[in-house]
Each structure stands twice: as structure tokens, then as C-alpha cells.
N, C-alpha and C positions, 0 to 999 in steps of 0.2 A: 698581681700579688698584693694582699691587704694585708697590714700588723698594727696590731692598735697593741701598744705598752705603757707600760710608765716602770718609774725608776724605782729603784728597789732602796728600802729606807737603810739595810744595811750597807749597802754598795751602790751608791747613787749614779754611778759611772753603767753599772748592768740595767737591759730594761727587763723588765717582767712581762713576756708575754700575755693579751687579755684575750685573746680568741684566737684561732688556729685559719693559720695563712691560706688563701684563697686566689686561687689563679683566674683570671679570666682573658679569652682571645680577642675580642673585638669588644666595642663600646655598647653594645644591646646587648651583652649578655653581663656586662660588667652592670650597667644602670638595673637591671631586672636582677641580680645577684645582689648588687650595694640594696636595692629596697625592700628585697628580702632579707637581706640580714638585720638590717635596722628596723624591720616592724615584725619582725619572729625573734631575734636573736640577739642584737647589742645594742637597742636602742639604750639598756638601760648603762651601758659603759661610758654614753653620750653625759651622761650625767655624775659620773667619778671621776676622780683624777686621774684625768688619761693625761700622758704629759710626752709623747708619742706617737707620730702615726706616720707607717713608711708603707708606703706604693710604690709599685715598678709597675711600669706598664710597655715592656720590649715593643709591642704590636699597635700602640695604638697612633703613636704619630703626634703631629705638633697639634693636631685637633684633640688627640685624646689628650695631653695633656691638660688642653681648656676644659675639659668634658670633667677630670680628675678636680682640677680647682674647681669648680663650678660644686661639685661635689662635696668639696671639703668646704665651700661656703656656706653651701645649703643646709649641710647636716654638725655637722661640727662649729661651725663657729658660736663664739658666745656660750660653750656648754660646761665648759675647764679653764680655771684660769689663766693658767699658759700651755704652750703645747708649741710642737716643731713637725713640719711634716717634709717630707723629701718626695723629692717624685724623679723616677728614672729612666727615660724614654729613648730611645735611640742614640747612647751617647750622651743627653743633655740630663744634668743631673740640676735638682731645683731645690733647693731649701728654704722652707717657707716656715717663717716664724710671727708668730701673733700670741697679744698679748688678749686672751678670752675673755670677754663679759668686755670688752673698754668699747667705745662709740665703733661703730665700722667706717672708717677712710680710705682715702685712696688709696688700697694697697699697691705694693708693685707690679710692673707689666712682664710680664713672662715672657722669655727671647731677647731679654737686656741685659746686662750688668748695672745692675742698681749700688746703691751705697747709702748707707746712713735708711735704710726702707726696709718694708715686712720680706724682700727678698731676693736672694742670688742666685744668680743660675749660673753654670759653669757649663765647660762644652758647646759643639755645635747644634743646633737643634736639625 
């Protein structure tokens, strides 16, 4: 499940949905779904203020997780200049925060509890 939002200028607290939620079962149909939407369909959101972007991925596992970040590296990063993304995989819930367009660093490792870094994760993976 893919949402890409951002915040509503009346109610900053509500997001505005930007494109309509997208399930996928394994990680080949997600990566061939995620490149299809971005070179037919939302590449051009990549470049708004998106200030939002929530994944669940019940099926894919601690890989799909990396498979999800990997994704939100490749295609989202640097394109807004803040944004929040969660990711929700068996149980482990991940909240990944970066600040868009700033130099790319060591972000956090996924499967830790971090502090003071671009990420938390809560649950068991």
C-alpha cells in the first residue's frame, strides 16, 4: 500500500491525499508497479510538496523492508524539502524522517532503535 500526501494548508494536522492507494503482494510486482507509476503517473508529485509518504508492506518481510527504503532513496529523496515516511511490515513500524535537497549522510539502520537520527523503528521486525 502506497500514499503519497501532504498537509492541508487549512488543517495542517489532515493529509491531502496525492494519488490513490496501491497494494502490492511480493517485491516484483511492487518494483514493476513503483516504476510504473513514476514514469506514467506521479513522477511529476516527485517534484511538489509532498510532505508525506506512508507504505505498508504486510508481505514483504525484513527484506522488503530494505527493498521499500531503497526505494524511497532512489526515487524520493532530494525532491521536497521535508517529508516523513513510515513503513509497516510485520509488526515493525518505521518512521523515517529527512530533511530533502540537504547533502545525503549516514542515515539510520533499520532494525535498531536509533535517537537523535533520520529514524525509529518500534516493534519487532
Amino acid at each position: 500500500l502506497i500514499r503519497f500526501g501532504k498537509r492541508s494548508p487549512a488543517a495542517p494536522l489532515i493529509r491531502i491525499p496525492l494519488f490513490q492507494e496501491c497494494n502490492f503482494s511480493n517485491v516484483v510486482e511492487f518494483h514493476w508497479a513503483a516504476n510504473r507509476m513514476l514514469a506514467r503517473d506521479v513522477s511529476f508529485l516527485l517534484h511538489s510538496n509532498i510532505d508525506s509518504l506512508y507504505m505498508e508492506t504486510p508481505r514483504l518481510g525484513v527484506h522488503g523492508v530494505s527493498v521499500v527504503r531503497q526505494y524511497v532513496q532512489d526515487f524520493v529523496f532530494g525532491r521536497a524539502k521535508q517529508s516523513k515516511c513510515e513503513i509497516h511490515c510485520r509488526g515493525m513500524a518505521v518512521q523515517y524522517w529527512c530533511t530533502w535537497g540537504a547533502e545525503k549522510t549516514n542515515t539510520a539502520e533499520w532494525g535498531a532503535e536509533k535517537t537523535n537520527t533520520a529514524a525509529t523503528v518500534h516493534g519487532e521486525p
